[in-house]
Legacy VTK file of the C-alpha trace (Angstrom):
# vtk DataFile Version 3.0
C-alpha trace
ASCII
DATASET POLYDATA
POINTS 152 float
29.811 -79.367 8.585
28.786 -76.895 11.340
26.558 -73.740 10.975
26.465 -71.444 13.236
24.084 -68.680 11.006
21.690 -68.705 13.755
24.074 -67.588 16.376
24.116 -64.033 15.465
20.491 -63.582 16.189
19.154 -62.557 19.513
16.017 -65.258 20.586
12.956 -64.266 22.947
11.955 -66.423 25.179
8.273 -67.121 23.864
6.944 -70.203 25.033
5.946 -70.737 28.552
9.046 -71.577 31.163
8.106 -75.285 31.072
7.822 -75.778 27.283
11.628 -74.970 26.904
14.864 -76.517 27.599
18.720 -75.835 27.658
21.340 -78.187 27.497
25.168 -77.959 27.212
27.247 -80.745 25.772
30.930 -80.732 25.636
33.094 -82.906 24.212
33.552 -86.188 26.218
37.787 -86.557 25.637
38.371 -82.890 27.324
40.320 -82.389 29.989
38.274 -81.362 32.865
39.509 -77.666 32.581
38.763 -77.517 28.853
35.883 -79.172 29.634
34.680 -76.364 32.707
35.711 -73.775 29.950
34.099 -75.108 26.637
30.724 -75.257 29.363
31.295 -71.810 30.784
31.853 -69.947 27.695
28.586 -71.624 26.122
26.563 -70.793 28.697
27.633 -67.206 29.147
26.559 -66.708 24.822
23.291 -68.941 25.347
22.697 -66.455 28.879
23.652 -63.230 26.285
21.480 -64.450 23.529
18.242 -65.782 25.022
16.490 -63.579 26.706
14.657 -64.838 29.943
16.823 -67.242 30.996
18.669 -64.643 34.081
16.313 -64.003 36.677
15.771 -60.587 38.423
18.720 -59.125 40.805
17.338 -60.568 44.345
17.595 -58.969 48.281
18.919 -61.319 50.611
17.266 -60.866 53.913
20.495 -58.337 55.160
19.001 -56.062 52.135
22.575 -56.866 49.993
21.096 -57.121 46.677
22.404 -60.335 44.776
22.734 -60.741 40.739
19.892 -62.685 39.125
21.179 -66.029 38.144
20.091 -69.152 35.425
16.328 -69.885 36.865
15.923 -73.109 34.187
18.053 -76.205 34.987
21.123 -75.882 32.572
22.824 -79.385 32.555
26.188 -79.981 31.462
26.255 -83.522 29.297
29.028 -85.403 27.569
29.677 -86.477 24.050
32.158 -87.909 21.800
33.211 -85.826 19.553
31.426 -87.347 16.769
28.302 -86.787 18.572
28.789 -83.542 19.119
29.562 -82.647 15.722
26.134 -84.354 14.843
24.122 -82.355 17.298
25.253 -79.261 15.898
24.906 -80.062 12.368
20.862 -81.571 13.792
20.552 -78.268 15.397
21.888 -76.095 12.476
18.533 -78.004 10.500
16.476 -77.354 12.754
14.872 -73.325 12.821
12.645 -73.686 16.361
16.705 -74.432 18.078
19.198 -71.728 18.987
22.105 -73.055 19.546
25.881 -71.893 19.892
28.822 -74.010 19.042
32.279 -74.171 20.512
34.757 -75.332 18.212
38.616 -76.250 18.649
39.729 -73.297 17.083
37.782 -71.055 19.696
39.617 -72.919 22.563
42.871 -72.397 21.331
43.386 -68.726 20.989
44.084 -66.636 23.912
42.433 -63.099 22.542
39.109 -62.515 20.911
41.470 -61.051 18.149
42.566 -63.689 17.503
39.777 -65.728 17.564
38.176 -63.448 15.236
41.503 -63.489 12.517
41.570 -67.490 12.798
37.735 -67.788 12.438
37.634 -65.533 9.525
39.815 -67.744 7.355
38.432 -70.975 7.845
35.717 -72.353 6.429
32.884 -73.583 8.298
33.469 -77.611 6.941
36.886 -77.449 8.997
35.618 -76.108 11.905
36.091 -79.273 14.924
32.713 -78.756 17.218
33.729 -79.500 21.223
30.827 -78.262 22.570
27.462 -77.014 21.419
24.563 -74.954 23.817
20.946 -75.634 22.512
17.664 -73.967 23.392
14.044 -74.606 22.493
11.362 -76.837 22.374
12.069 -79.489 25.262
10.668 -82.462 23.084
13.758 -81.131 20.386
16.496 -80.898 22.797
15.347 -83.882 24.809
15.470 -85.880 20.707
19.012 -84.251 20.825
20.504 -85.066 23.888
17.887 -86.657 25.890
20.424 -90.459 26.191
23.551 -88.721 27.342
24.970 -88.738 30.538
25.932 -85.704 32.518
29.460 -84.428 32.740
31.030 -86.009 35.826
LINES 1 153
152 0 1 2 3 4 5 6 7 8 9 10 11 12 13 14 15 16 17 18 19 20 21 22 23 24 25 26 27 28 29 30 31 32 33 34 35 36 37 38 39 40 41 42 43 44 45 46 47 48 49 50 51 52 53 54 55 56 57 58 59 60 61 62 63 64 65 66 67 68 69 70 71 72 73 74 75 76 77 78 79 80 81 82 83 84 85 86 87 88 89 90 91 92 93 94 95 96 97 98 99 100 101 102 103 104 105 106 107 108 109 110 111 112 113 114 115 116 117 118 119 120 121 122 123 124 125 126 127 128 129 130 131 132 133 134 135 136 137 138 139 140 141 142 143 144 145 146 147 148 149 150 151
């Protein structure tokens, strides 16, 4: 059902600032704090894996130097679940997309160990997508995600 093969890879950003796009979707039936987290632990792997996307540490005008942050527009959308189990498996077809999904089984453990044990024994096919992160070609995530609404 889901691959996430291409996650492992690092992606340059290669393609002029305006010819790409991000997009997070999370699954539309989350609670709003599943929701915040499913979007917050996407977009720190899609921030980790594709480089670019943080810009430079800034001075504010006190000389107090500030982190770079996200200088693309990184929406947060919703999705049934259904949906976003068909974006990702879209995605996973598609080789010009990097994308990262968020499955069930990643919500629900409270170490990386663990996450790591549970994740090792399952198989891919029963892995339930919540959320998904996708970057690349705007007209391919726009195709993707381009009808659905933002996360309110």
């Amino acid at each position: 059902m889901i691959t996430e093969h291409r996650a492992v890879r690092h992606v340059r950003h290669v393609r002029p600032a305006g010819a790409n796009k991000c997009a997070v979707v999370v699954g539309d039936e989350l609670p709003v704090g599943l929701a915040a987290n499913a979007a917050g632990v996407l977009s720190v792997t899609l921030g980790h894996r594709v480089g670019g996307l943080v810009g430079a540490d800034v001075e504010d005008a006190d000389g107090v130097a500030h982190p770079g942050i996200i200088h693309v527009p990184l929406p947060i959308l919703k999705a049934p679940r259904e949906a976003v189990a068909a974006i990702v498996r879209a995605a996973a077809e598609d080789d010009d997309l990097f994308f990262v999904a968020f499955s069930a089984l990643a919500q629900s453990c409270r170490t990386y160990e663990e996450y790591t044990a549970k994740l090792a024994a399952t198989a891919t096919a029963d892995l339930d997508s919540i959320g998904v992160a996708l970057h690349g070609p705007r007209k391919r995530v726009d195709r993707l995600v381009g009808s659905l609404p933002l996360l309110r």
